[in-house]
FIBA-199730 format. One record per atom (N, C-alpha, C, O, CB): residue in one letter; atom name; y, x, z negated. Coordinates in Angstrom, 3 decimals. Glycine has a CB too. Layout:
REM FIBA-199730
A/CA/Y/X/Z $
...
REM end
This chain:
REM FIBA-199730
X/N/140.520/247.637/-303.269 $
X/CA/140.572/248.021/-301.881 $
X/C/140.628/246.745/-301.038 $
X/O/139.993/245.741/-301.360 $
X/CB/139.351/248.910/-301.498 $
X/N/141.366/246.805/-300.001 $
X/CA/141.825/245.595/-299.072 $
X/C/141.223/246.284/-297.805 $
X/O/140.953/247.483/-297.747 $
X/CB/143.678/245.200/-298.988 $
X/N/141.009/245.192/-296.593 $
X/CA/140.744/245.291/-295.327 $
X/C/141.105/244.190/-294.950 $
X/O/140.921/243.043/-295.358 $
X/CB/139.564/245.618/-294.961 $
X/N/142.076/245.001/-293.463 $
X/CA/142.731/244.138/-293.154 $
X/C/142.153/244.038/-291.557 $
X/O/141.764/245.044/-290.963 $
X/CB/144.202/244.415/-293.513 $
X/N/142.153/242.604/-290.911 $
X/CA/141.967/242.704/-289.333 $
X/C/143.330/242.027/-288.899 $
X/O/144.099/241.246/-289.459 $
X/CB/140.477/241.827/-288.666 $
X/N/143.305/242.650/-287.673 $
X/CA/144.463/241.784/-287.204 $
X/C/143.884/241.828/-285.941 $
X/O/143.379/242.763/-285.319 $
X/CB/146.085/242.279/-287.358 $
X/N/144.079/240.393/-285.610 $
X/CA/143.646/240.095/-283.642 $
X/C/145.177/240.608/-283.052 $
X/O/146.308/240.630/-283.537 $
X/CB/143.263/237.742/-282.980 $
X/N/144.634/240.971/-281.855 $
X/CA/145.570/241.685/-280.950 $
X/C/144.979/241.735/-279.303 $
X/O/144.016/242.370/-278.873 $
X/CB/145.763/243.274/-281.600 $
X/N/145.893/240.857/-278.591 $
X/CA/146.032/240.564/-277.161 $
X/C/146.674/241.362/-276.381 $
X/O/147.862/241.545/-276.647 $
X/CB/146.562/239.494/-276.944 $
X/N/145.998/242.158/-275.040 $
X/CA/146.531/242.750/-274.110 $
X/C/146.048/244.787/-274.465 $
X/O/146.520/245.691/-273.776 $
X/CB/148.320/242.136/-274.190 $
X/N/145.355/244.952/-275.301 $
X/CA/144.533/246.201/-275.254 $
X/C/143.687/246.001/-274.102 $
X/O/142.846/245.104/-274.057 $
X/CB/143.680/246.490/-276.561 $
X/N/143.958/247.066/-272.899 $
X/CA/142.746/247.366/-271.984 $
X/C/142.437/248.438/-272.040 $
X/O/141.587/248.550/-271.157 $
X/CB/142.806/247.161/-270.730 $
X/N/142.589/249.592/-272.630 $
X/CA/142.231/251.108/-272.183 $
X/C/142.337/251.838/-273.473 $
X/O/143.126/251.378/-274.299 $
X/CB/143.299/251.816/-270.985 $
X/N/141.562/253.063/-273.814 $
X/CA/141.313/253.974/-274.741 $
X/C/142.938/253.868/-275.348 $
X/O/143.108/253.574/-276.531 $
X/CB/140.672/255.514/-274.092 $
X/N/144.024/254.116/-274.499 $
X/CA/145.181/254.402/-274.695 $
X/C/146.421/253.449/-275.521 $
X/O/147.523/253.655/-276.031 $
X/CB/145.415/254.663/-273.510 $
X/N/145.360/252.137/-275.267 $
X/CA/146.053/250.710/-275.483 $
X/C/145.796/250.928/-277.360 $
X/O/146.606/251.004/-278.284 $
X/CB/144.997/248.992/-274.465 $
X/N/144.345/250.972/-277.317 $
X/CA/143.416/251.550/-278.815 $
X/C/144.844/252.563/-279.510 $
X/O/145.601/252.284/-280.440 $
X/CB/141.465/252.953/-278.260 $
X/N/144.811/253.358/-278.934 $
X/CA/146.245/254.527/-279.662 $
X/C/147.204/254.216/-280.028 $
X/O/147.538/254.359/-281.204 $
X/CB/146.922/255.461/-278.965 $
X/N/147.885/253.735/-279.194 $
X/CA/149.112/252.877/-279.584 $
X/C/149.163/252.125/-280.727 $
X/O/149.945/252.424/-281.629 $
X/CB/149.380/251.991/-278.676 $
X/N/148.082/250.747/-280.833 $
X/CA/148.183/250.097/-281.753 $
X/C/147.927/250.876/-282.830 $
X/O/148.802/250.786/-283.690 $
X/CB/147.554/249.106/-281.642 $
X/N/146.914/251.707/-283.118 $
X/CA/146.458/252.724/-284.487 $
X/C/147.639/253.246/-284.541 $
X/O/147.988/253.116/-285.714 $
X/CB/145.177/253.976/-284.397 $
X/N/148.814/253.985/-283.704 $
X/CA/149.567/254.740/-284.385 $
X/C/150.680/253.846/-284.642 $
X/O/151.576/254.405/-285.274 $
X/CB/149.860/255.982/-283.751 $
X/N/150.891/252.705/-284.367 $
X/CA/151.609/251.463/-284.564 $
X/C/151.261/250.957/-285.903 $
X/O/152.213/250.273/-286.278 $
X/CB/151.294/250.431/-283.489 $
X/N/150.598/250.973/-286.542 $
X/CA/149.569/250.715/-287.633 $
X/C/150.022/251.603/-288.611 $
X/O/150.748/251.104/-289.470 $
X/CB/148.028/250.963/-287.259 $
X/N/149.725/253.035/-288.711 $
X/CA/149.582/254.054/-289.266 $
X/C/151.174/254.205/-289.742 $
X/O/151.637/254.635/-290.798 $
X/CB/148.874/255.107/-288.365 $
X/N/151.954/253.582/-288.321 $
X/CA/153.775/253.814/-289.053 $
X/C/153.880/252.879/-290.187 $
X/O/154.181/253.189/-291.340 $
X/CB/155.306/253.294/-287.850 $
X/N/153.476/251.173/-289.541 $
X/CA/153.856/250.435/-290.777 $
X/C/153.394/250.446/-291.735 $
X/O/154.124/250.184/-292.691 $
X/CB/153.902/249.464/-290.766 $
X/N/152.304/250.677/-291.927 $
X/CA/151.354/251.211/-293.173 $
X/C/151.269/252.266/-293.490 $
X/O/150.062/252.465/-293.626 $
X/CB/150.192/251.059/-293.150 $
X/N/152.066/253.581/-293.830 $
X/CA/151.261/254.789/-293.832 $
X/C/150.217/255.077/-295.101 $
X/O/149.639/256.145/-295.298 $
X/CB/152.261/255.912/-293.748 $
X/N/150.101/253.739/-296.003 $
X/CA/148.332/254.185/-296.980 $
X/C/147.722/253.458/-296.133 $
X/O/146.783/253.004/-296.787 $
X/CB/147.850/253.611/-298.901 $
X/N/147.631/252.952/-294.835 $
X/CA/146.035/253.014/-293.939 $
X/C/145.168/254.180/-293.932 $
X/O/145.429/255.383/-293.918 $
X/CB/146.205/252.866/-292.382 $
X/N/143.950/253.464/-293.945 $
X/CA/143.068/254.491/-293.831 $
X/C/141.761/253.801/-293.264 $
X/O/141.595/252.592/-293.423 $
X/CB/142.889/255.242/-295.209 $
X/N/140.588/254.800/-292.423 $
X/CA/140.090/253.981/-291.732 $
X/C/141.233/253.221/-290.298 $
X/O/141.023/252.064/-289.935 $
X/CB/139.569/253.051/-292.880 $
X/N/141.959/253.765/-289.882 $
X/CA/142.797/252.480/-288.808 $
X/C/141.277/253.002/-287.187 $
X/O/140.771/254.024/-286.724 $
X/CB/145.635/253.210/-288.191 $
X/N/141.204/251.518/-286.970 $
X/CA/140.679/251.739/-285.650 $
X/C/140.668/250.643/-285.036 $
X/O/140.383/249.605/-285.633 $
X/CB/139.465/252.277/-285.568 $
X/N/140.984/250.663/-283.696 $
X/CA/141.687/249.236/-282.808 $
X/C/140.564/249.414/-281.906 $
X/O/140.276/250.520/-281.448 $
X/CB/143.536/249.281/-281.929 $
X/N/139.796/248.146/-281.587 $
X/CA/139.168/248.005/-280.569 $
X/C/139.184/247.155/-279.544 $
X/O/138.796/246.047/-279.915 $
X/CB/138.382/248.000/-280.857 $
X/N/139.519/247.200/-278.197 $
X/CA/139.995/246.502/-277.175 $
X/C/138.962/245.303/-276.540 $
X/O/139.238/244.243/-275.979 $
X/CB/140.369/247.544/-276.186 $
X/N/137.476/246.017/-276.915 $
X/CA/136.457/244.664/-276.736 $
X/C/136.486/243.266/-277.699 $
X/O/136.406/242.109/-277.288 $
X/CB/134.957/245.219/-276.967 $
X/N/136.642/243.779/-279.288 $
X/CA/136.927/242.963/-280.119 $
X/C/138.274/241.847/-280.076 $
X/O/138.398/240.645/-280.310 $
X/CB/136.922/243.763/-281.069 $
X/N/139.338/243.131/-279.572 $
X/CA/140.351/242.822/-279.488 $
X/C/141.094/242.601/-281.124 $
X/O/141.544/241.579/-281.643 $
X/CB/140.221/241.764/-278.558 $
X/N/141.017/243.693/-281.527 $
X/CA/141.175/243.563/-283.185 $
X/C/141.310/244.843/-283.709 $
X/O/140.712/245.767/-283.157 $
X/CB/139.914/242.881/-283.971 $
X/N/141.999/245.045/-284.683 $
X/CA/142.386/246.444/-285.435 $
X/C/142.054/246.137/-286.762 $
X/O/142.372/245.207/-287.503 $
X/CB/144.003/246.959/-285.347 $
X/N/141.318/247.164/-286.899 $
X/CA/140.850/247.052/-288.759 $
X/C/141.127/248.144/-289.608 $
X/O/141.433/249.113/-288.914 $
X/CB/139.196/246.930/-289.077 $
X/N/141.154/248.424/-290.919 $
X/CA/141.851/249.460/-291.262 $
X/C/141.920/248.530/-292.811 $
X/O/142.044/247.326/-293.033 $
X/CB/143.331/249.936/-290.200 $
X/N/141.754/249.897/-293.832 $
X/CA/141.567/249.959/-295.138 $
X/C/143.120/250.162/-296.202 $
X/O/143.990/250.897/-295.735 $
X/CB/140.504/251.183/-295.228 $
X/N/143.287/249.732/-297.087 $
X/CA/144.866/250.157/-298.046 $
X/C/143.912/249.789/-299.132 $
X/O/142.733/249.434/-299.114 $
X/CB/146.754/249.064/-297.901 $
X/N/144.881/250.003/-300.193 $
X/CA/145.111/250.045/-301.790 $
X/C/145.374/248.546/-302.101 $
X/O/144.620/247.619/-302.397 $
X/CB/146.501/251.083/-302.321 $
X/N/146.473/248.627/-301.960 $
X/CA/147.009/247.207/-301.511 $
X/C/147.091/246.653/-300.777 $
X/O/146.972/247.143/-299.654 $
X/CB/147.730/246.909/-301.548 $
X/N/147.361/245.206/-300.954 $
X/CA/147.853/244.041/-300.023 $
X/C/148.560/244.426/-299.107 $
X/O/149.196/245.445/-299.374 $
X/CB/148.580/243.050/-300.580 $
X/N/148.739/243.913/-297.883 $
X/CA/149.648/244.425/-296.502 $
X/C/150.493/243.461/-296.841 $
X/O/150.210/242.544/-297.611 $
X/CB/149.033/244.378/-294.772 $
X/N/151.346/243.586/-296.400 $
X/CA/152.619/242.872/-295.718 $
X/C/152.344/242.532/-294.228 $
X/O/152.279/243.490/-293.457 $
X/CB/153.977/243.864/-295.771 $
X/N/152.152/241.099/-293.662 $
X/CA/151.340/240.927/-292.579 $
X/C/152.659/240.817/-291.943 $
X/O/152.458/241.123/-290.768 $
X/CB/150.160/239.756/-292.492 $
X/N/154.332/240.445/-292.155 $
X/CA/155.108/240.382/-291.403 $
X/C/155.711/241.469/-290.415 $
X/O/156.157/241.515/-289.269 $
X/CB/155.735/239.940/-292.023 $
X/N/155.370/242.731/-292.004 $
X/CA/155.499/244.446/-291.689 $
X/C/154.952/244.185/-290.251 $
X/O/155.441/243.843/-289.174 $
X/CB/154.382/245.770/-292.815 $
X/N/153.426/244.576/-290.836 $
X/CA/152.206/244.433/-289.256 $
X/C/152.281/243.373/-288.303 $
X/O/151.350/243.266/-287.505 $
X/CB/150.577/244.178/-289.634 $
X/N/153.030/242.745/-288.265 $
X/CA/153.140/241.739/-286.818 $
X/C/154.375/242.390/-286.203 $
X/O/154.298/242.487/-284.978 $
X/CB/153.444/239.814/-287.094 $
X/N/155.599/242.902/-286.803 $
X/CA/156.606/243.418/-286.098 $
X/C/156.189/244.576/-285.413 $
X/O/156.252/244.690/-284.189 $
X/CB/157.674/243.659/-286.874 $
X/N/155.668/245.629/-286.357 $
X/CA/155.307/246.886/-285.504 $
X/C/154.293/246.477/-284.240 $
X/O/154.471/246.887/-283.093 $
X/CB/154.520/248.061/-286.532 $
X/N/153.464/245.812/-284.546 $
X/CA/152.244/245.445/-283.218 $
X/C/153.174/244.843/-282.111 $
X/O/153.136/245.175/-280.926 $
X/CB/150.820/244.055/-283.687 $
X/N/154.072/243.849/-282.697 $
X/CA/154.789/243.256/-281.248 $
X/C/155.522/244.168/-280.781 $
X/O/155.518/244.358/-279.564 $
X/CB/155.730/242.002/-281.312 $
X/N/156.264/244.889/-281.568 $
X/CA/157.339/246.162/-280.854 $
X/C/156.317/247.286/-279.831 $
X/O/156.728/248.372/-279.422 $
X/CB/158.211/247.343/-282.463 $
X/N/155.445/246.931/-279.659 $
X/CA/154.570/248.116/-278.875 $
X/C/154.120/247.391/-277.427 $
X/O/153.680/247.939/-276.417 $
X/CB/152.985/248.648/-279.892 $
X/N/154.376/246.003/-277.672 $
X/CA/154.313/245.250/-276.325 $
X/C/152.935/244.835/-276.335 $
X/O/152.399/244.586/-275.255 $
X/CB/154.693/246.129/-274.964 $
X/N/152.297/244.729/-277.398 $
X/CA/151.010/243.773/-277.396 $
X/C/151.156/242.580/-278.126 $
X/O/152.103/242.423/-278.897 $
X/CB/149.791/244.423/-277.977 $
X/N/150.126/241.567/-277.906 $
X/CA/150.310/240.185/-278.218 $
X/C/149.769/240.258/-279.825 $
X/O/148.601/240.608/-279.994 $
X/CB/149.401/239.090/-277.099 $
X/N/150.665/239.907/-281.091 $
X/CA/149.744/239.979/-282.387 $
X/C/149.506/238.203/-282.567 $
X/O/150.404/237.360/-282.536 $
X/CB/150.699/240.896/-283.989 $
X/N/148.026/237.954/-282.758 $
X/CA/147.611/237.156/-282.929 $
X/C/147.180/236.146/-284.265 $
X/O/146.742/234.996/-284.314 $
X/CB/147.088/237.530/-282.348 $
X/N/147.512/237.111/-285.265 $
X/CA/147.511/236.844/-286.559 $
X/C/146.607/237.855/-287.672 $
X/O/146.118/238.769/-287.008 $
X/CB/147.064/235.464/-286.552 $
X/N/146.304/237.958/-288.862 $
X/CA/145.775/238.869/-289.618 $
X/C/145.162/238.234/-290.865 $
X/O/145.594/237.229/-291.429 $
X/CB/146.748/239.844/-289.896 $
X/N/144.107/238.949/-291.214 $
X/CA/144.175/238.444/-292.662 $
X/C/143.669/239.915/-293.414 $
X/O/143.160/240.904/-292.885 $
X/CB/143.025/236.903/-292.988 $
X/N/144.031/239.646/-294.932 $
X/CA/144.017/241.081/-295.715 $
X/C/142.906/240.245/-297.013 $
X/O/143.103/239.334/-297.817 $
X/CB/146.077/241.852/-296.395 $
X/N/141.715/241.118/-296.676 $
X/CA/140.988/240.476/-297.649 $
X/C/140.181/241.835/-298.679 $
X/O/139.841/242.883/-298.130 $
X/CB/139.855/239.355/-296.767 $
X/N/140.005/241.650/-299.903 $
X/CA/139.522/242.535/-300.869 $
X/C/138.299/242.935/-300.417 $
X/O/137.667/242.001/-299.926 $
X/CB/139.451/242.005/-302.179 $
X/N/137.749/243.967/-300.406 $
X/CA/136.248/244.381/-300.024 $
X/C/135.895/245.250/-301.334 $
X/O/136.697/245.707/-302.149 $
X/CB/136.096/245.370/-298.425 $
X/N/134.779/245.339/-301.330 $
X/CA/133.822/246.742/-301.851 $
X/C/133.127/247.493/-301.488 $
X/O/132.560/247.116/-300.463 $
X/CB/133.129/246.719/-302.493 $
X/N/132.731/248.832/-301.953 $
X/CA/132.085/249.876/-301.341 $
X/C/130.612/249.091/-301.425 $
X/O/130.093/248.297/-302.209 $
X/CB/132.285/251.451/-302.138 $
X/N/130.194/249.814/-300.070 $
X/CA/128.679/249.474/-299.942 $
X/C/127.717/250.464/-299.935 $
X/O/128.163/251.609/-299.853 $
X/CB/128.413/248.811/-298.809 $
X/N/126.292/250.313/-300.009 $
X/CA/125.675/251.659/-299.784 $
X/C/125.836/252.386/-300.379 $
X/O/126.890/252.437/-301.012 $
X/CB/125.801/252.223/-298.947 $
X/N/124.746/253.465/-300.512 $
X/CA/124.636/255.002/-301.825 $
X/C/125.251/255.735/-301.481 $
X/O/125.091/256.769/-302.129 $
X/CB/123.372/255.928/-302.160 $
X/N/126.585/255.883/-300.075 $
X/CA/127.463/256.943/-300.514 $
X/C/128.862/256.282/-300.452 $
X/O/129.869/256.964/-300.260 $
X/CB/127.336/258.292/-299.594 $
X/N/128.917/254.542/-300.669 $
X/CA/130.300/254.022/-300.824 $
X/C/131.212/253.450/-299.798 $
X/O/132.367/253.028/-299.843 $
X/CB/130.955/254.946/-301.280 $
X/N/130.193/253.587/-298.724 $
X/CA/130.890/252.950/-297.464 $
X/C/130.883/251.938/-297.192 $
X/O/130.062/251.106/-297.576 $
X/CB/130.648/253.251/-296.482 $
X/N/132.148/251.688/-296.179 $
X/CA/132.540/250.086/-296.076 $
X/C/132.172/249.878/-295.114 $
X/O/132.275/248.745/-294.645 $
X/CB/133.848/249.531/-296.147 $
REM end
């Protein structure tokens, strides 16, 4: 299991959050977990595999937000019911 963040410039509103997740969800559709947060300024979100970070920088820029870069790093389940 991978988790990936990607920083992302110019989210101000619940709506900004949507966009990028369903921006996300196209280039990736094994995301899981996708959730963009505009305080962080960052979208995080779970795959199988490795991303393709070029995939995810095109779709994020085609939506008219700033992509700031990403990284896709291996995780493990935590906790007695497996959560990350």
């Amino acid at each position: 299991m991978y988790q990936t963040k990607a920083k992302i410039e110019g989210m101000m509103c619940n709506m900004c959050e949507t966009h990028i997740a369903e921006a996300i969800r196209k280039a990736v559709p094994s995301a899981k977990k996708v959730k963009a947060d505009r305080r962080k300024k960052q979208a995080t979100f779970l795959t199988e595999e490795k991303v393709d970070l070029d995939a995810l920088e095109a779709a994020i820029q085609e939506t008219g937000y700033d992509y700031l870069g990403a990284e896709c790093l291996p995780c493990q389940k935590k906790g007695l019911f497996g959560r990350f």
